[in-house]
N, C-alpha and C positions, 0 to 999 in steps of 0.2 A: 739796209732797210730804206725806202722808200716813205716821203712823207709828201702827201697834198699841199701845194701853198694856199696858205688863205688870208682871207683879212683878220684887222683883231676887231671890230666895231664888233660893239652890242647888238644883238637879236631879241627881239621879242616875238613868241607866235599867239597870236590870241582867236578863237574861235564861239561866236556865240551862238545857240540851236538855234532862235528865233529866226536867223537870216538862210539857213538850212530847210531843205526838204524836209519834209513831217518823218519818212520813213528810212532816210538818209542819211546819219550821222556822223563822221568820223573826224577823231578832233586826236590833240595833243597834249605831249605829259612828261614829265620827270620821273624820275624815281632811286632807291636806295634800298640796302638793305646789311641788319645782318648776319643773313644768309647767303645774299648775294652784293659782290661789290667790287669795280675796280676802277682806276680812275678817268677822267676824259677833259673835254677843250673845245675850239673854236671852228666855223665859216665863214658866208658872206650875210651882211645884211639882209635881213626878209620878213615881211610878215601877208602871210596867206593859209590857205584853207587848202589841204590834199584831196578835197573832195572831188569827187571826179578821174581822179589817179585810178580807180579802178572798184568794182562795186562788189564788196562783200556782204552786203548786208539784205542779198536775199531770202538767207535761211528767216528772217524775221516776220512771224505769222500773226501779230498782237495790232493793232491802233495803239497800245500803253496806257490798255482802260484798266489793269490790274494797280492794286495797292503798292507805292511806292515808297519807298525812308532817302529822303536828300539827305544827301551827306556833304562836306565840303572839305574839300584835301588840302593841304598845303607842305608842303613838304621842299626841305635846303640844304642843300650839303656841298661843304666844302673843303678841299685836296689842299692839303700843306706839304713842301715838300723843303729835307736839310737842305736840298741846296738847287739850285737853276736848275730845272729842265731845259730841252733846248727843241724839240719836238715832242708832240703829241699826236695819234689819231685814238678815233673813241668810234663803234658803235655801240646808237643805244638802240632799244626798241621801249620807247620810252609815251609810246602813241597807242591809248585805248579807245577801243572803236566801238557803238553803239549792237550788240546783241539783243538777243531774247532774255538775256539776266541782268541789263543794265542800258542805262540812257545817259549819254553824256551831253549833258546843256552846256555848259562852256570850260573850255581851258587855256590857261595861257603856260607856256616854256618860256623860262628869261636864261636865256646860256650868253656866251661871250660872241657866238657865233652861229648862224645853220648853216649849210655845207648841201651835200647831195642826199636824197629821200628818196627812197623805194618800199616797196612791196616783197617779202620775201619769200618763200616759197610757202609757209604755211599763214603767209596772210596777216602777218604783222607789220606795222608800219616803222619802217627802222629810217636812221639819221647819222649821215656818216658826220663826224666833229673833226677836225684838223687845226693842231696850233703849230706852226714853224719857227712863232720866235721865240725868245726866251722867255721861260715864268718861273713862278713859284709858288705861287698857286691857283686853282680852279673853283669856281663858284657856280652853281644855279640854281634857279630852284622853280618850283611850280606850284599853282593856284588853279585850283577847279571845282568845278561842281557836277557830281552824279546824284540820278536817281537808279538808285537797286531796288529790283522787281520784288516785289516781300511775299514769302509765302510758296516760293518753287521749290520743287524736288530736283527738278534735273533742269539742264539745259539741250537745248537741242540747236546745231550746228553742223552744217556741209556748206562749210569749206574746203574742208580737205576729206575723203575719203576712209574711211575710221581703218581702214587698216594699214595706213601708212604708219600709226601707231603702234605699229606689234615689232617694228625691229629694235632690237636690242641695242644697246651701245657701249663702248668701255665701260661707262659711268654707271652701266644699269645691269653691268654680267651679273648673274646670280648664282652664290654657291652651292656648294651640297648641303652645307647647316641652313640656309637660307631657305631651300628648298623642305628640309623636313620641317623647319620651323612653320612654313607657308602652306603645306601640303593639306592639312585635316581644314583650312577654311576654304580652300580651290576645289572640294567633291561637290558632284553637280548633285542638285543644279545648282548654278551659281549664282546667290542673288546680292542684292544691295545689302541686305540683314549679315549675312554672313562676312562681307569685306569690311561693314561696320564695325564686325568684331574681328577681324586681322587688325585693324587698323589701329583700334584697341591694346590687343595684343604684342602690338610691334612698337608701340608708343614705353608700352611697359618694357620690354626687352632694352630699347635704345632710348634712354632720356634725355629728354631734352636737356642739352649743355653746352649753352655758347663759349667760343675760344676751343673747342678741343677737336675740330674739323674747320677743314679749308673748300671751298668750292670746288676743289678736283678730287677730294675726297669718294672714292669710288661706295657703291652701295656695299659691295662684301667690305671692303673695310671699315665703312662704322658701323656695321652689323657685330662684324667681331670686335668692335673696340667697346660697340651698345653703350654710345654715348653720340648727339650730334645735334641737328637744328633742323630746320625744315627743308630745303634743301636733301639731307642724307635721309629724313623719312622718304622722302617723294621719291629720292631715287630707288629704295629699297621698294615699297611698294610695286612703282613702274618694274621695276624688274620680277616680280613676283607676280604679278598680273599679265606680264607677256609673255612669259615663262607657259603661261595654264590658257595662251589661247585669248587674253582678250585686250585687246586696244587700249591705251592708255598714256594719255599725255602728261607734260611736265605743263606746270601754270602759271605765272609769275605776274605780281597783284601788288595789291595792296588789300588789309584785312582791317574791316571797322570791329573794334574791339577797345573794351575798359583796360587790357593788361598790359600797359606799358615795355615791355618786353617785348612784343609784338608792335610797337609803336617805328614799322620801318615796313620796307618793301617785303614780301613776305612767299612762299612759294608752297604750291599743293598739288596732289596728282585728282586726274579728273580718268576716268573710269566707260567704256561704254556698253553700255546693256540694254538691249531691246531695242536700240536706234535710236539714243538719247545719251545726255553726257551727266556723270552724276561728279559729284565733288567731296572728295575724298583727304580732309586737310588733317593729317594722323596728328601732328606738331599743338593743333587747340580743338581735338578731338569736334570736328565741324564738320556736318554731312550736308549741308545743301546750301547753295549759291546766295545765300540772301546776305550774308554778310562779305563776301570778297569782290572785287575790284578786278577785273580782270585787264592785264597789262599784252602777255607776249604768249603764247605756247610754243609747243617742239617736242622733239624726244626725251632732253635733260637740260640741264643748267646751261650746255652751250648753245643750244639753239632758242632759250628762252629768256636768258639774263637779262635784265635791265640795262644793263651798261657793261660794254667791256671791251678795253684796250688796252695799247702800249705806249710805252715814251723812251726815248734816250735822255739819261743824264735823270737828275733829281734825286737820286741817292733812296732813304726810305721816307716814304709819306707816312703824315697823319690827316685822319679823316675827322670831321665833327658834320654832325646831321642833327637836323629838327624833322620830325614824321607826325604831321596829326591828322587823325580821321573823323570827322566829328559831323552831327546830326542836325540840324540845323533848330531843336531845342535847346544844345548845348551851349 
């Protein structure tokens, strides 16, 4: 295994809209979940702005004269491990960018380190992390502030070409029970009424139950276990929706919500119909964008995680996180 050298100083990245383009925004972010989670570490000193890296934020048709709800994130989490690690590398895609369902005014990432930053094939802003000396544990956390567009049904976005969404993955095969299960909501026409009630449907079949699936947990597997988290909804639906022909991404967020349980990074399938992206979170039975936080997309959990690497050495970790999402009444 191969590990990047890096320094250990402190990073902070902080970005504030005011200093930004009116129609140009793309800033940075932390995150956790769990649904999704694994652990990470350090680069070099820095603090700047990726703007300019490359412009996705054409698809956006608004001035942001619509009703918005500020919300303000803050969210920590930190990797304990029995014993020394001895390297680390991490990527996150840990960077939410300004859409048509969301405004990001400012955020800051305080990690150990930043390291290398790209663009990835579906247009998420990821961050390589590298630690090579010893630890024992890992810290960071984030502070921001969004405005979500209050009141959308769907979102609309070309970045990527909607049927890059229709291939299938380990994570998202679908079986023969899966299929008749899915079959009487997929007769055309196919509309949003009708996935509202699969999603319904599939929430009832597979209850939500943290601890009894793992993020490599495939969709026919917790189909037939019909116990899982958000994550094993999203992959079940993706797969059930590609299966019958239509596009359909994996989403990975954060969700403003009173339930506790949900108080961490969170994941949902988003759906295309008519040339528009609708939002499909089976896990808090939620059909449209005004309450989620949009972080990463991709096919499944690996191309959309929040965070995910490896380490030599450290033995088994414990994790501990603080996740709030809150309005700026609260």
């Amino acid at each position: 295994m191969s590990i990047f050298a890096s320094t250990t100083q402190s990073a902070r990245i902080s970005v504030n809209s005011q200093s930004l383009p009116h129609r140009c925004l793309i800033i940075l972010l932390g995150t956790h979940s769990n649904c999704l989670h694994k652990p990470w570490s350090l680069p070099k000193t820095t603090s700047h702005s990726p703007i300019g890296s490359r412009n996705f934020i054409t698809y956006l048709t608004s001035d942001y004269n619509q009703t918005t709800m500020n919300l303000f994130i803050h969210h920590e989490t930190q990797y304990t491990y029995e014993s020394t690690a001895q390297h680390s590398i991490q990527l996150l895609r840990l960077t939410p960018q300004t859409t048509a369902g969301q405004i990001i005014n400012k955020w800051q990432l305080s990690v150990p380190n930043i390291g290398n930053e790209f663009f990835d094939g579906y247009g998420n802003f990821c961050t390589i992390i590298n630690v090579h000396e010893p630890h024992q544990t890992l810290r960071f956390s984030v502070d921001g502030e969004v405005d979500l567009i209050y009141g959308l049904t769907h979102i609309k976005d070309e970045r990527n070409p909607a049927g890059l969404f229709l291939k299938q993955t380990p994570l998202t095969r679908c079986s023969d029970a899966m299929l008749a299960f899915a079959s009487p909501y997929f007769s055309h026409p196919i509309t949003q009424h009708r996935l509202i009630d699969f999603s319904h449907a599939l929430l009832d079949h597979v209850v939500y139950a943290p601890g009894e699936t793992h993020v490599m947990t495939t969709a026919d597997e917790a189909f037939d276990l019909q116990r899982g988290v958000c994550q094993d909804h999203t992959h079940i639906f993706l797969a059930c929706a590609r299966h019958f022909q239509l596009p359909a991404r994996y989403v990975s967020g954060y969700l403003f919500t009173d339930d506790i349980d949900h108080a961490a990074t969170h994941a949902w399938a988003e759906v295309y119909l008519n040339g528009d992206w609708y939002v499909f979170d089976t896990s808090n039975r939620l059909f449209t964008p005004s309450q989620h936080i949009q972080l990463a997309i991709g096919l499944d959990y690996n191309d959309g995680a929040p965070i995910r690497g490896v380490r030599v050495g450290g033995g088994q970790e414990k994790m501990n996180y603080a996740v709030s999402v809150m309005n700026e009444q609260q």
